[in-house]
matplotlib code that plots the C-alpha trace (Angstrom):
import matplotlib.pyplot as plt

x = [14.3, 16.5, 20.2, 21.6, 25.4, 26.0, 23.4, 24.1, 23.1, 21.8, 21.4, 22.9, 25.2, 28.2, 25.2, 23.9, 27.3, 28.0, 24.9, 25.0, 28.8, 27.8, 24.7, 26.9, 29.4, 27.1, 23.6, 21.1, 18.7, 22.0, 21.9, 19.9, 20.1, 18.5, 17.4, 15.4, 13.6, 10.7, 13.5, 16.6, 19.1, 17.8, 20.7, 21.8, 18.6, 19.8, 23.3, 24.9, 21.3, 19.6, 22.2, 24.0, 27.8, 29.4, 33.2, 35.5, 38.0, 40.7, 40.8, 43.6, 44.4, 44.9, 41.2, 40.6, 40.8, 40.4, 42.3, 44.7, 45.3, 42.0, 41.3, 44.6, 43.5, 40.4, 40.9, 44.3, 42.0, 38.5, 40.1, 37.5, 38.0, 37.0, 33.7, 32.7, 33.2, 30.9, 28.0, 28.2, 27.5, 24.5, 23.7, 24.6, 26.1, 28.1, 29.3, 31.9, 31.8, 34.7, 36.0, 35.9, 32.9, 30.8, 27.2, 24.5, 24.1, 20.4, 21.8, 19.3, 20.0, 17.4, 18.6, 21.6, 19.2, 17.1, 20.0, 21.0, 17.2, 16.4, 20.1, 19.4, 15.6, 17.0, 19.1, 16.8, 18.3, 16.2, 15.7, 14.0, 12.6, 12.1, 14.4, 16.0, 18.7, 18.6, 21.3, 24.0, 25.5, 28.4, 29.3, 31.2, 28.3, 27.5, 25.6, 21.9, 20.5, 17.6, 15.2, 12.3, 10.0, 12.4, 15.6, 17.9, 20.8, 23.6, 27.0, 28.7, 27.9, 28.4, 27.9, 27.2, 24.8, 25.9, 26.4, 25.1, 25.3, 22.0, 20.0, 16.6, 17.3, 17.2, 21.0, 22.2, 25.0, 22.8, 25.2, 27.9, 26.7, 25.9, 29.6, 30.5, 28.1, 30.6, 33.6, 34.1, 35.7, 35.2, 36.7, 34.5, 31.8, 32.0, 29.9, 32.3, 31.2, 29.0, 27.9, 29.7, 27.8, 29.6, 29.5, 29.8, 26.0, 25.1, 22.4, 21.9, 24.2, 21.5, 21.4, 24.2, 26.7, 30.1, 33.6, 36.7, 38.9, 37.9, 41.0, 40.8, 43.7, 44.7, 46.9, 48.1, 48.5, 46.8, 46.2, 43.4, 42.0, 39.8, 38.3, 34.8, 31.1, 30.9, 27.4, 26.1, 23.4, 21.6, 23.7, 27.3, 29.0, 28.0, 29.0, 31.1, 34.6, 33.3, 31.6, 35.6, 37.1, 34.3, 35.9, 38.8, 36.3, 34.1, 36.8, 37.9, 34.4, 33.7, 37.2, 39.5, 41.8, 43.0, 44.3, 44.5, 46.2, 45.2, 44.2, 44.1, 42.0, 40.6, 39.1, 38.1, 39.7, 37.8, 39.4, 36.8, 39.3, 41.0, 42.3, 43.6, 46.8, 46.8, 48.5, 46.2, 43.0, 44.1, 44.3, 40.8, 39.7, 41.3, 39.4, 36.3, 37.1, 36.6, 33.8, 31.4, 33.3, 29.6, 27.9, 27.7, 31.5, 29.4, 29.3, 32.9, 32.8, 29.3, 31.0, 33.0, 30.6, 27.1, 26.7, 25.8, 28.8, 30.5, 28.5, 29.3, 33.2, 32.7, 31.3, 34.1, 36.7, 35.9, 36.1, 33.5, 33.9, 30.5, 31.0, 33.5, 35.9, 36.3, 38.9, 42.7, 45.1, 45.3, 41.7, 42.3, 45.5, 43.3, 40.4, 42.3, 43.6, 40.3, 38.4, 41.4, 41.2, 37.3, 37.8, 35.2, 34.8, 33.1, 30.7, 29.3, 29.8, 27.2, 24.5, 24.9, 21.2, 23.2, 26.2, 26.7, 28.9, 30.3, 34.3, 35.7, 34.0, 36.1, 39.3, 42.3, 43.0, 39.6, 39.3, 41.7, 42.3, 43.0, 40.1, 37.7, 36.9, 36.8, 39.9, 37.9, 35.2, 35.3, 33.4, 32.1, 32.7, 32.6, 32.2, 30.6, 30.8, 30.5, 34.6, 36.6, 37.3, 35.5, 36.7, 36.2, 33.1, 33.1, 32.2, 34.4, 32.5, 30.4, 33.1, 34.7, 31.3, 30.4, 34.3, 34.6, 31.4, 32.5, 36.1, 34.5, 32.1, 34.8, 36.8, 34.1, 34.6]
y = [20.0, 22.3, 22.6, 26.1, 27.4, 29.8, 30.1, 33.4, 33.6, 37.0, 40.1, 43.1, 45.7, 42.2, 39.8, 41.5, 42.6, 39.1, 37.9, 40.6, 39.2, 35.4, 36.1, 37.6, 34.6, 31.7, 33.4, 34.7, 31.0, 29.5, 32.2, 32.2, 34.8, 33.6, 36.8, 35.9, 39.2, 40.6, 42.7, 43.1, 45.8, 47.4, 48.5, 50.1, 52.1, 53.6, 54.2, 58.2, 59.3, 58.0, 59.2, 56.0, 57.4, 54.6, 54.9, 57.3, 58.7, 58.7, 54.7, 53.8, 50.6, 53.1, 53.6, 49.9, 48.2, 44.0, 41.3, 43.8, 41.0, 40.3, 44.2, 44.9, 41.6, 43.3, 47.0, 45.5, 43.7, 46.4, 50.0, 53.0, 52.9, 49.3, 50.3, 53.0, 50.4, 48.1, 50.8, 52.2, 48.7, 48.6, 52.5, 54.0, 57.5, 58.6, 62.0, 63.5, 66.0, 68.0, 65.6, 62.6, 60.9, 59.2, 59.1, 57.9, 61.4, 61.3, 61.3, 59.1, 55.1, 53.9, 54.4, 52.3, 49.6, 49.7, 49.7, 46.7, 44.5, 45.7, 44.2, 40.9, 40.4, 40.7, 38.3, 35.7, 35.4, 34.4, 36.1, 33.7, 35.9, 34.7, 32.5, 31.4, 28.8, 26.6, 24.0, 23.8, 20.0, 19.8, 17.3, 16.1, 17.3, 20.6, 22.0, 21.3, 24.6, 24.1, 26.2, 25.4, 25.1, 24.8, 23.4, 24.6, 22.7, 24.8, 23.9, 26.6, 29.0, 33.0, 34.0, 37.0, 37.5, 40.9, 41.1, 42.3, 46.2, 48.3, 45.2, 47.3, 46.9, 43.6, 42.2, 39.7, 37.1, 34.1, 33.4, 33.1, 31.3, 28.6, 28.7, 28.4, 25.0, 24.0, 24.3, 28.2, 30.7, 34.1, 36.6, 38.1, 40.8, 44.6, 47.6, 50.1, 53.5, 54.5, 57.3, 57.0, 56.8, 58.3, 58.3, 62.4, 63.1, 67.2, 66.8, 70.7, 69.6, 67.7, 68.5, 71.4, 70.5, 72.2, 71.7, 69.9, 67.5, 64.3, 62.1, 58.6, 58.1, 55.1, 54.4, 58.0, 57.5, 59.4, 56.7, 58.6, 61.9, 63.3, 66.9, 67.4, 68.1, 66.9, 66.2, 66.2, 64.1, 63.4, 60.5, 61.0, 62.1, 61.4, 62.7, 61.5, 62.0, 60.3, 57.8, 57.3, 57.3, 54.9, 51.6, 51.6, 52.5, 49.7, 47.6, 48.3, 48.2, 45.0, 43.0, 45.2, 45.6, 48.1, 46.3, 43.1, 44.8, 44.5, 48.5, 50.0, 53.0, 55.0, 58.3, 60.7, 64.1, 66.8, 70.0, 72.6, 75.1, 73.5, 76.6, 77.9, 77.4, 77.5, 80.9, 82.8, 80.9, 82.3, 86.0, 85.3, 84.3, 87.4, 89.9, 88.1, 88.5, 92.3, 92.2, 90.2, 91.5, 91.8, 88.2, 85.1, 83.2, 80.5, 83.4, 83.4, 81.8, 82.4, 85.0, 82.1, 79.1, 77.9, 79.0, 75.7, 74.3, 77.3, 75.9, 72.4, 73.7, 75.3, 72.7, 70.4, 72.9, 72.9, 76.5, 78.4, 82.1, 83.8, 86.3, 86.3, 89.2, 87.4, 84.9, 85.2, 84.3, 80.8, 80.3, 81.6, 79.2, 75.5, 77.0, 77.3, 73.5, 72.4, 73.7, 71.8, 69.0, 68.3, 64.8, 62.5, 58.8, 55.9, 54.0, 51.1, 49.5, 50.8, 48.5, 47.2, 48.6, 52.1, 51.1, 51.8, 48.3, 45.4, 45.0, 41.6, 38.6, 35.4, 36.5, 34.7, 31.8, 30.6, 31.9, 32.2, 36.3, 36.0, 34.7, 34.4, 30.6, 27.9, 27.2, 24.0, 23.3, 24.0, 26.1, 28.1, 31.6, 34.6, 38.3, 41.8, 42.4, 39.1, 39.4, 40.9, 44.0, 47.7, 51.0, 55.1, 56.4, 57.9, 55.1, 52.7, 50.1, 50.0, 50.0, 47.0, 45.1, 45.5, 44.4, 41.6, 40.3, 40.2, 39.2, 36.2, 35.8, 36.0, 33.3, 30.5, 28.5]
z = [-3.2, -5.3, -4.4, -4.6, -6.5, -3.1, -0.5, 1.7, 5.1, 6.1, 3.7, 4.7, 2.8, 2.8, 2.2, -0.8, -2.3, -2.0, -4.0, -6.6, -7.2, -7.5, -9.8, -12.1, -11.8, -12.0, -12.7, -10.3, -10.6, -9.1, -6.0, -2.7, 0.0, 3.3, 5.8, 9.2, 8.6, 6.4, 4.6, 3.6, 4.0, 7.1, 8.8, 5.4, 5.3, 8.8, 7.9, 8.0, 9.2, 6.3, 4.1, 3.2, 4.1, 1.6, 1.7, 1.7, -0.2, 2.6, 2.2, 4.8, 6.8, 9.9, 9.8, 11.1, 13.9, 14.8, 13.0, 10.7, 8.1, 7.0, 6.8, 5.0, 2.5, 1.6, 1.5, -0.7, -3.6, -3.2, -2.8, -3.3, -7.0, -7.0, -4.9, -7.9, -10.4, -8.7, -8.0, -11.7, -13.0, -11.0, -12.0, -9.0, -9.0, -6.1, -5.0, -2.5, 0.5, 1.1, 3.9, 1.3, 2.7, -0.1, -0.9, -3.7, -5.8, -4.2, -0.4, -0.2, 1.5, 0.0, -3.9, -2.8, -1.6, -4.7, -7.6, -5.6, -5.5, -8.7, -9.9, -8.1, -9.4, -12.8, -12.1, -11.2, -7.6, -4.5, -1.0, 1.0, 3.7, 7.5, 7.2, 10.6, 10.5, 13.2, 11.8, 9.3, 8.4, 5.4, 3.9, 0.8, -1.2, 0.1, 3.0, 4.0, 6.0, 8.3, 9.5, 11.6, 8.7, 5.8, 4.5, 1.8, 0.2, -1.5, -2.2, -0.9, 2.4, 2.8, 6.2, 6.2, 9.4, 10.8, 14.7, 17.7, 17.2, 16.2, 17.4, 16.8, 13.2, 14.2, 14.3, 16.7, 17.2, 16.2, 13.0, 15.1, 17.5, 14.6, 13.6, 16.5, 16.7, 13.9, 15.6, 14.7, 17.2, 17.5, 19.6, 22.2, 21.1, 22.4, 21.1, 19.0, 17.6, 20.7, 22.8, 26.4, 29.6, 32.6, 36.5, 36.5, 35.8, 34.5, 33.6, 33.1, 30.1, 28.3, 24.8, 24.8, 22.2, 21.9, 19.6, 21.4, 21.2, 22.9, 24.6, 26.2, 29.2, 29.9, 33.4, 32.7, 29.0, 26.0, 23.5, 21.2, 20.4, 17.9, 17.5, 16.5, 17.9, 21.7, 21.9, 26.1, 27.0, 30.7, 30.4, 29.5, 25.7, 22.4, 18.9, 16.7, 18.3, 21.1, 18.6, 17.3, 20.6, 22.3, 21.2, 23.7, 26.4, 25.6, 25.5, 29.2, 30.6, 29.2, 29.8, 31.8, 28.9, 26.3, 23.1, 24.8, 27.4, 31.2, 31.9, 35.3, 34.5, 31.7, 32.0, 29.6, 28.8, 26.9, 25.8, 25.4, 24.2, 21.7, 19.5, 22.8, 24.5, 28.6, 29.0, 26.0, 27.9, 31.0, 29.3, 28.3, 31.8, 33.6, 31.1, 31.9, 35.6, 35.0, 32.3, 34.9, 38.3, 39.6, 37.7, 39.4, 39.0, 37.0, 34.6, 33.7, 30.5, 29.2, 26.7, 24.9, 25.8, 26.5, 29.9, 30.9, 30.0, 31.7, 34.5, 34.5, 34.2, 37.9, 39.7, 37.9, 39.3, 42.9, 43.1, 45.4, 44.8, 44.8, 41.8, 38.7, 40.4, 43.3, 41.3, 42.3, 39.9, 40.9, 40.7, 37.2, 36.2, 37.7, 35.6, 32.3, 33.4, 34.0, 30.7, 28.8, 30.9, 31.6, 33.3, 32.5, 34.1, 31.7, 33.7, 31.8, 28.7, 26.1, 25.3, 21.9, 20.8, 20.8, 18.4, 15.4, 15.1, 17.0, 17.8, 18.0, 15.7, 13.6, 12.7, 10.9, 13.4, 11.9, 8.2, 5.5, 5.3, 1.4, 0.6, 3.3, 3.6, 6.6, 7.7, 8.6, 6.3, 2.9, 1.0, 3.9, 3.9, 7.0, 5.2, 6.6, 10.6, 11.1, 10.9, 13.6, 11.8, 13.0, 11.0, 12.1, 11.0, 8.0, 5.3, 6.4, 7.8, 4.7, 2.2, 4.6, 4.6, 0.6, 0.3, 2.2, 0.4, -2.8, -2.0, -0.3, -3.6, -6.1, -4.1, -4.4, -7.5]

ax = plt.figure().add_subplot(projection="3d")
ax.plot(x, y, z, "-o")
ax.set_aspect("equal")
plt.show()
């Protein structure tokens, strides 16, 4: 049976990055990538809408959340320029949107995915496909892999499995649960970047979208906020401010806690009004009181927003006045508080299927952050989401899990 250089375990965006590096370093003939599935790069295929959002200009550590050392040790060695130097050698060209956000000149995910196979069949490196791993031993002379039907030897191991967000594309925890076979810990899972069911149900609101600033309270705390597109569903929120503020949310659902910390309760604040101060809002409201004196009070703010959402603000407001001139002034004042304060109350952790990535994963107790290997076997190696890093969207996942793969691939000697 041959014995492999590297053998990489899974082969997503961290996987392949990983294998592209190592080919180069010891030749393809030397390289093995192992993927359970009939393909690889699936979940790459899917990411920024089919776009491939790659990384970012904005590169910043405050961008990313988990085990700060490991993500301050990669973004420190493969910074944005790094990531262009890596894609032009494999004849990728990349482009910029005013925001920073990077794509493949083509917008096109599947280019990215192609420059990288056609790089690694050059090579001469091997993607063993349906490959399941089942058992992993090490020993002073490498590792022996074992699948139900096949084994591989190699003397060095990449992890680089994924985890258990956007499980349709068909990612799991089954590489961690191997590590964790051999003696590897990982902080518990929880979905990040996700829509947000809540108890308060409009269901009127279904597919209304309007700008505002999303905000996540905490035990009477604001502790995030982002502006963007708040996208209503039957369900709860979605869009991506409530994509950036869903990990906190998740967080409490699942465990109870906000950053480790025992949380009493969270709710969710949306500002629908968000170029608007109180007092100018109110001005607003009290014209409107004379515009639609005669229309039904749900009618209020149909000149500013959908009037659905105008609506939905009503009911939230507990106000029962038949028509719009019917208002007082103090019905006018808890309005104005209510459209900048549209209270919102999570009810379940998202189901991983819906996120865009997992939060938690192996973090320093277990790995080296400098260079990615076993703290406790040698020559083993954790890269991609498998780590307990998550970043915003906007590239940064990506750029973390092409990183991560080749910091762990240019560490193996």
């Amino acid at each position: 049976m041959k014995s492999y250089k590297v053998a990489i375990i899974g082969g997503g965006a961290a996987g392949m990055a990983a294998a592209v590096t190592c080919s180069k370093k010891f030749g393809g003939k030397n390289i093995i990538i192992l993927e359970k599935q009939q393909k690889i790069g699936r979940k790459l295929l899917a990411t920024g809408n089919g776009r491939c959002n790659i990384s970012n200009l904005n590169m910043d550590i405050t961008h990313y959340h988990g085990d700060q050392r490991i993500a301050q040790s990669v973004l420190s060695l493969f910074g944005t320029k790094n990531l262009k130097r890596f894609f032009s050698g494999l004849g990728l060209l990349l482009r910029d949107d005013p925001e920073g956000r990077m794509y493949p000149y083509s917008n096109q995910a599947i280019t990215v995915l192609e420059c990288i196979k056609n790089n690694l069949e050059k090579s001469g490196a091997e993607i063993r496909y349906e490959f399941l791993p089942k058992a992993i031993r090490s020993d002073s002379k490498g590792f022996t892999i074992q699948s139900d039907s096949d084994t591989v030897y190699a003397d060095s191991v990449i992890f680089s499995c994924g985890s258990k967000a956007s499980s349709s594309l068909g990612s799991d925890e089954s590489g961690i649960k191997l590590l964790k076979k051999m003696g590897i810990r990982s902080a518990p899972l929880f979905p990040a970047l996700s829509p947000v069911e809540t108890s308060e149900r409009y269901k009127y609101l279904k597919g209304v979208r309007s700008k505002g600033i999303v905000s996540v309270i905490t035990d009477g705390k604001e502790i995030i906020s982002k502006c963007g597109e708040i996208q209503f569903s039957d369900k709860g929120l979605s869009g991506i401010c409530v994509f950036e503020c869903s990990r906190p949310v998740n967080e409490y659902l699942c465990f109870g806690t906000v950053g480790g910390k025992k949380t009493n309760r969270l709710d969710i604040s949306l500002d629908i009004f968000p170029e608007l101060k109180n007092d100018a809002l109110c001005k607003y409201l009290r014209s409107c009181r004379g515009y639609f004196a005669d229309l039904p009070v749900s009618m209020i703010l149909s000149g500013a927003i959908n009037k659905k959402l105008s609506e939905a603000l009503i009911c939230f407001s507990g106000i029962r006045k038949s028509r719009c001139g019917d208002l007082n002034e103090n019905d006018i004042i808890h309005l104005a508080d209510c459209a900048k304060n549209f209270i919102f109350t999570p009810k379940k952790a998202e189901q991983f299927g819906s996120a865009q990535v997992s939060a938690g994963g192996i973090g320093s107790d277990e790995i080296d952050p400098d260079s990615l290997m076993s703290k406790k076997i040698k020559n083993l190696y954790v890269c991609g989401e498998m780590l307990n890093v998550d970043g915003d969207c906007g590239g940064y996942n990506l750029h973390f899990a092409f990183g991560s793969g080749i910091l762990a691939a240019n560490n193996i000697k």
